[in-house]
N, C-alpha and C positions, 0 to 999 in steps of 0.2 A: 397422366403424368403426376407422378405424387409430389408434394411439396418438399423444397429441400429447409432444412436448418439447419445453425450453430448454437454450442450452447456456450455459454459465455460465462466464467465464475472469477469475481472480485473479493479475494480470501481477505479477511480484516485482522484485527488484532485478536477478536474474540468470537469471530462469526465470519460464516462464508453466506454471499450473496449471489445469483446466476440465473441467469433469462437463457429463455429460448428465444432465437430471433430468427426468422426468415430469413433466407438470403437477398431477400429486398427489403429487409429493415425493420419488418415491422414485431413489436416484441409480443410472442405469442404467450408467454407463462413468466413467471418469478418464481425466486425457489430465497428462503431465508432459513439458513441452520447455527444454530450455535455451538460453541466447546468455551466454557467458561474457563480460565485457570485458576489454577490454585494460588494461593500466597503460601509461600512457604517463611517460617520463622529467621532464617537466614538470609534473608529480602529476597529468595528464590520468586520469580512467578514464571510457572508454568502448566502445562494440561497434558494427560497421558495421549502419548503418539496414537494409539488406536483411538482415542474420543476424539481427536483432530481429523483423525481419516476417517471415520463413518459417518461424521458433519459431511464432510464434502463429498463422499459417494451417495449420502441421502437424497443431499439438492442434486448429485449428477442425475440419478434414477428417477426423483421428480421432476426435473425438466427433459429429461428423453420421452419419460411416460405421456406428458401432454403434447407430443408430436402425433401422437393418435396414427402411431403406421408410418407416417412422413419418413426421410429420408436426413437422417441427422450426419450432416456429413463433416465437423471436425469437432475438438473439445478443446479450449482452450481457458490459460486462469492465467489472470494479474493476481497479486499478491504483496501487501505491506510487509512483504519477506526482512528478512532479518531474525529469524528465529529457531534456533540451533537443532539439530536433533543428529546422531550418533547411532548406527548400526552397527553388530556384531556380520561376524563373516557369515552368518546363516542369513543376514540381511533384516534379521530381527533388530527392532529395538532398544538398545542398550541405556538410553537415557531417556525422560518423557521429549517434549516439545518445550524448550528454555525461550522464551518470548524476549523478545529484543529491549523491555521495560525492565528484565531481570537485574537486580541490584545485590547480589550475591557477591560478584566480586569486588573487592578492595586492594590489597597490593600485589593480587598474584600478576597481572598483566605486565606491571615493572620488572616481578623478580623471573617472570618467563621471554620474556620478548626485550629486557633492555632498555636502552634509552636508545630512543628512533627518531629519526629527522622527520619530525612527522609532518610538517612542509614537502618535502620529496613526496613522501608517503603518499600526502594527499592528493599529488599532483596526479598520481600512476593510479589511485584506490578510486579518485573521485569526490571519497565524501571523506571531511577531518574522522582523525580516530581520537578516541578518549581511551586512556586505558581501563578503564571498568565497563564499558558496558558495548554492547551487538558481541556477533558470535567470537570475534578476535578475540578478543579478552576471556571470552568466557571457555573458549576453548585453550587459552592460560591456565584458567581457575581447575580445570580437568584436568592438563598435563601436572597440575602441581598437587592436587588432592586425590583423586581419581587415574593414576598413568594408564594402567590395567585396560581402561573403556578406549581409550586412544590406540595401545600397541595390539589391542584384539580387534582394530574398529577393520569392518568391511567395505565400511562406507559414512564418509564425515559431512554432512551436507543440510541444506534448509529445510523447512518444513512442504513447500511448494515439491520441492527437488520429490520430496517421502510422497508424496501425492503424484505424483508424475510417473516414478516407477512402481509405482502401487496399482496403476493400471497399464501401463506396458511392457513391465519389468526391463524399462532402459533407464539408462540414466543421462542426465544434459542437464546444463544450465544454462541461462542466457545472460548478458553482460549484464543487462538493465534488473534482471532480477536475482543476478549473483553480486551485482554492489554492495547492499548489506553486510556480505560473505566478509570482506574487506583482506582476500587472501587473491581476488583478481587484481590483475594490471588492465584497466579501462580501453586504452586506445590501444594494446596488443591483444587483449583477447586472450588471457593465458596467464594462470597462475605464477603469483612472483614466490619464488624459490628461495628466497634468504628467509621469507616470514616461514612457508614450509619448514626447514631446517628447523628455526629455534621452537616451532614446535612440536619436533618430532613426527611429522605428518608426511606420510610419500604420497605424490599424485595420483598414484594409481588407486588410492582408495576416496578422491573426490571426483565429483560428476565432470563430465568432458564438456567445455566450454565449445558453446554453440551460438547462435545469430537467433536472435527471439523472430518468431513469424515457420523456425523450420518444422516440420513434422517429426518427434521424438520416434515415433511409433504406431502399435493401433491399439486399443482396448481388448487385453488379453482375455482365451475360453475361462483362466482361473478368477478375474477382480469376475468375469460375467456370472462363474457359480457364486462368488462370494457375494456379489452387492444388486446381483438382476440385473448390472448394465450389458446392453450387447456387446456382443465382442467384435472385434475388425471397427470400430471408429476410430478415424486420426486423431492424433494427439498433439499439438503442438505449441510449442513452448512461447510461453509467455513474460509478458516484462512486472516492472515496479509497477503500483497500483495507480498511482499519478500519471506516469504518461501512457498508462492505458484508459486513464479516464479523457486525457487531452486529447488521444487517439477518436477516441466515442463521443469528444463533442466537437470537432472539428479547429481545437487548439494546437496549430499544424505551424504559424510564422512568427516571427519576430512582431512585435507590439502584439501580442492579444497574452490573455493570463488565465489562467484557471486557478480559478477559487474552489480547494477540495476539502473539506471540511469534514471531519471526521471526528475519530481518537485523537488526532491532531490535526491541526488547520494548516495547511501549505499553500504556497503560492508556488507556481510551475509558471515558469516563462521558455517559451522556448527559445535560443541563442543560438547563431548563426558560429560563435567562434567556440572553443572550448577554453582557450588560454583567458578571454575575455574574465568566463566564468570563474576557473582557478584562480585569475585574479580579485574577485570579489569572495576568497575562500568560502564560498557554497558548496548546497550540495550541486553535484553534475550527474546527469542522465544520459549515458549512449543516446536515447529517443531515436531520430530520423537518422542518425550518422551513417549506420551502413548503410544507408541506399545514396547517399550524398546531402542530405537534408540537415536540419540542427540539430544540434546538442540542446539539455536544455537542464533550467536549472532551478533548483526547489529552494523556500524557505518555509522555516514548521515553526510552531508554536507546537511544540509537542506537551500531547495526554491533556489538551483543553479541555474535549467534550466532558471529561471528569469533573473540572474546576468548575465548567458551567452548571453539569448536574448539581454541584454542592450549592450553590449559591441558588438556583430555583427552587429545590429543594426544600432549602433550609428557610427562602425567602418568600417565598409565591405561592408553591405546590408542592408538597409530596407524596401524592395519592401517585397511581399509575397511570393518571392523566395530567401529569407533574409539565409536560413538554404542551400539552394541548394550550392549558391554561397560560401558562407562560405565554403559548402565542398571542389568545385572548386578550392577554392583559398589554403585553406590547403594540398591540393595533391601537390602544388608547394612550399609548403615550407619547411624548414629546419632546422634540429634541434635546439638549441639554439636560434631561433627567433633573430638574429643578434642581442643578446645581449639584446634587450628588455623584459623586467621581468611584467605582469599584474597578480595582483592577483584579481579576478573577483570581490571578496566582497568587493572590495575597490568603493569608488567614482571614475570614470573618469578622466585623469588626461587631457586633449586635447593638450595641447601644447606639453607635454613629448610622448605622442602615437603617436601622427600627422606627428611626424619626421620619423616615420617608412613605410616600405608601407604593404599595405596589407596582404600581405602573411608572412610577418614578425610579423605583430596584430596577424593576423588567429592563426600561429602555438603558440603566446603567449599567446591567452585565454587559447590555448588548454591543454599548460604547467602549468598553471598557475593553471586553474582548478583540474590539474589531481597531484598539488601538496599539494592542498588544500585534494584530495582523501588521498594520501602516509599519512601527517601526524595526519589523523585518522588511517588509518593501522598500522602504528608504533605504534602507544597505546597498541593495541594487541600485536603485538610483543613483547612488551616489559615483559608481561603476556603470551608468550610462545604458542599464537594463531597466525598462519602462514598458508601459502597457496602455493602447488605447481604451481599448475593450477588456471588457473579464465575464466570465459564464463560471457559476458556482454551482457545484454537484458537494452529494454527501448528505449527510439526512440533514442538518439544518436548512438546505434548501426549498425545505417544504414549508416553510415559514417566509414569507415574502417581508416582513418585516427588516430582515436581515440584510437583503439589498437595499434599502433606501440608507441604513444607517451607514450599511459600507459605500455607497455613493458621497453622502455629508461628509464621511472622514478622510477618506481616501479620494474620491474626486474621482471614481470610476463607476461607469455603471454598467450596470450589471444584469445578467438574463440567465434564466438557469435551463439548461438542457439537458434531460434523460434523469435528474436528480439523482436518487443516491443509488439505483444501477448506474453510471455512467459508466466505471471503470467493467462493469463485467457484460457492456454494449463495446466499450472498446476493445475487449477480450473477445470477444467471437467477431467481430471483423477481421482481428489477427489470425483467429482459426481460417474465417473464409482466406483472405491473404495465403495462407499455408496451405492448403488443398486447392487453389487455383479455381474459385470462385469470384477473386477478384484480383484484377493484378498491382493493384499497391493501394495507400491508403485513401488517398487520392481517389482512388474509383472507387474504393467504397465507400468513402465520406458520400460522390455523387448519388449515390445509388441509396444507402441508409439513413441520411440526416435527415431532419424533418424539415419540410418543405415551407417555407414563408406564407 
């Protein structure tokens, strides 16, 4: 009997990540691909739609190949969705891949969509809107520059979505990774139709909202001539990359927290109420809701790992062993950072840093960073969402240094499981979920976690 597996892909801001994992857990291969974007002169950042999609059919093709024969029985991707991309009726690409950091728009999102109670708004979307930036706005900046790409479009939808039908030629999206979209209504499940209107957009040309866990499809004869993947594997739709990560470390009840640490640093709790959460205006996660379980609910430091790069960088290291050294230098430091105080998202100070040494910088990103985490936590708090425990994934996870200082500040401690695959171990459990290898998440926490 040949061995079966799932392959599991954590789509990031700028790279796709994805394991093969047994159906009993154990992770056979890693796959890491990147699609860097571009800056464009008009604060545009984005990456052409095809270098996005032969990133993620690369790692699908290297983690199928290391099953060596095995039985790879579903595909599935979490994804820091939120990033716009626009087909023509031939299903070709009409715009690249518009990253959710895209700063291009300015006042098109007023003079297309109006003044909106964005209160209501956020009650129904889930997460607050700004009018300049994720795809809402930007698909503003299109109806009022660009109308032509929208009244010719075939299909208006995320980057994930362009990957989904890229290998089964269907289209779906699920609640948890249509959030972003900020054109669904959360607790019905189904695009709100006054935001359609003012942007000229009919339904029929966005993906059909679906239940993350279902099987979109199978892996078509044509992505199989195009990229070597076999054909006939299930396909099945996947959430936000957070609660696919909480999924993969067993951040399943009310009191426990995942620390996801990435391009941005979030804090995922999961929440029993939904109203609780729109009262603390967070962001909100579908998570466990369809099956009767929580909602749950994010706070971000958003585009850290940036702020940190600059500051190691500029302070420590900037060799391509910029993050080693760093950690090096952090195992020797000491709390309080002799009194030195950085807060990352500041400009540089050189003269006031410079009188430190290293290991006194090192441990002050560290504080520094992880004070900027605390007073998003406290928000919650303060709305009576709290956390015993925390498990931190993400690549700073691999630096153990990172928990003792978020223990000192925060008053939590902390264990890191699966590190920075988490979200794409949480991802092929929802594959297994979806082909009926396991029947909810719950049995395959039993089945997949690592054992004490």
């Amino acid at each position: 009997m040949s061995m079966k597996y799932l392959v599991g892909l954590d789509i990031g801001t700028s790279s796709v990540k994805g394991v093969l994992m047994t159906t009993q857990g154990e992770i056979r291969a890693k796959a890491h691909e990147s699609f860097p974007y571009d800056k464009l002169p008009n604060g545009g950042l984005e990456v052409k739609a095809d270098n996005f999609l032969n990133a993620c059919l690369k790692a699908i093709k290297t983690l199928i190949a290391a099953a060596n024969g095995g039985e790879v029985c579903g595909i599935c991707a979490a994804s820091a969705s939120g990033n716009l991309v626009v087909l023509d009726k031939d299903m070709n690409p009409s715009t690249a891949v518009i990253n959710w950091q895209d700063k291009r728009v300015t006042t098109e999102g007023h003079e297309i969509l109006g003044e909106l109670d964005l209160d209501a708004l956020y009650r129904r979307m889930g997460w607050p809107f700004w009018y300049t930036g994720m795809p809402l706005a930007q698909l503003a900046y299109i109806r009022k520059h660009n109308p032509e790409i929208l009244d010719n479009a075939g299909m208006v939808c995320m980057s994930t979505e362009f990957l989904y039908h890229a290998l089964t030629g269907k289209w779906g999206i699920s609640t948890s990774a249509g959030t972003p979209f900020y054109l669904i209504d959360q607790v019905k499940g189904a695009y709100i139709p006054e935001i359609l209107e003012k942007l000229g957009i009919d339904e029929s040309i966005l993906p059909p909202v679906m239940k993350a866990g279902e099987v979109l499809g199978v892996t078509t004869d044509a992505i199989a001539a195009r990229a070597g993947i076999p054909a006939g594997i299930p396909v099945v739709l996947g959430t936000f990359d957070h609660p696919s990560a909480a999924r993969g470390v067993g951040v399943l009840e009310e009191g426990q927290l995942l620390l996801s640490c990435g391009t941005s640093w979030v804090g995922f709790f999961p929440v029993k109420s939904r109203d609780k959460i729109a009262d603390a205006g967070t962001l909100i996660d579908p998570f466990l809701s369809d099956d009767g379980g929580c909602w749950a609910t994010m706070v971000s430091v958003s585009s850290l790992s940036a702020r940190i790069k600059l500051y190691v960088n500029r302070y420590i290291d900037d060799s391509p062993r910029a993050f080693r050294v760093f950690r090096e230098v952090a195992e020797k430091s000491v709390s309080g950072a002799g009194g030195l105080v950085i807060n990352p998202q500041d400009e540089p100070d050189d003269e006031r840093i410079k009188a430190y040494s290293k290991e006194h910088i090192a441990r002050a990103i560290m504080e520094g960073t992880v004070r900027l985490l605390k007073a998003k936590l406290d928000i919650l708090k303060e709305h009576g969402i709290t956390a015993n425990s925390a498990i931190m994934v993400g690549g700073p996870s691999e630096n153990p240094m990172w928990l003792t200082v978020i223990k000192e500040i925060c008053g939590i401690s902390v264990k890191v499981i699966h590190g920075e695959v988490a979200g794409a171990v949480g991802a092929a459990m929802l594959a297994g979920i979806g082909v009926g290898e396991y029947k909810d998440i719950a049995h395959a926490q039993s089945i997949c976690m690592p054992k004490a």
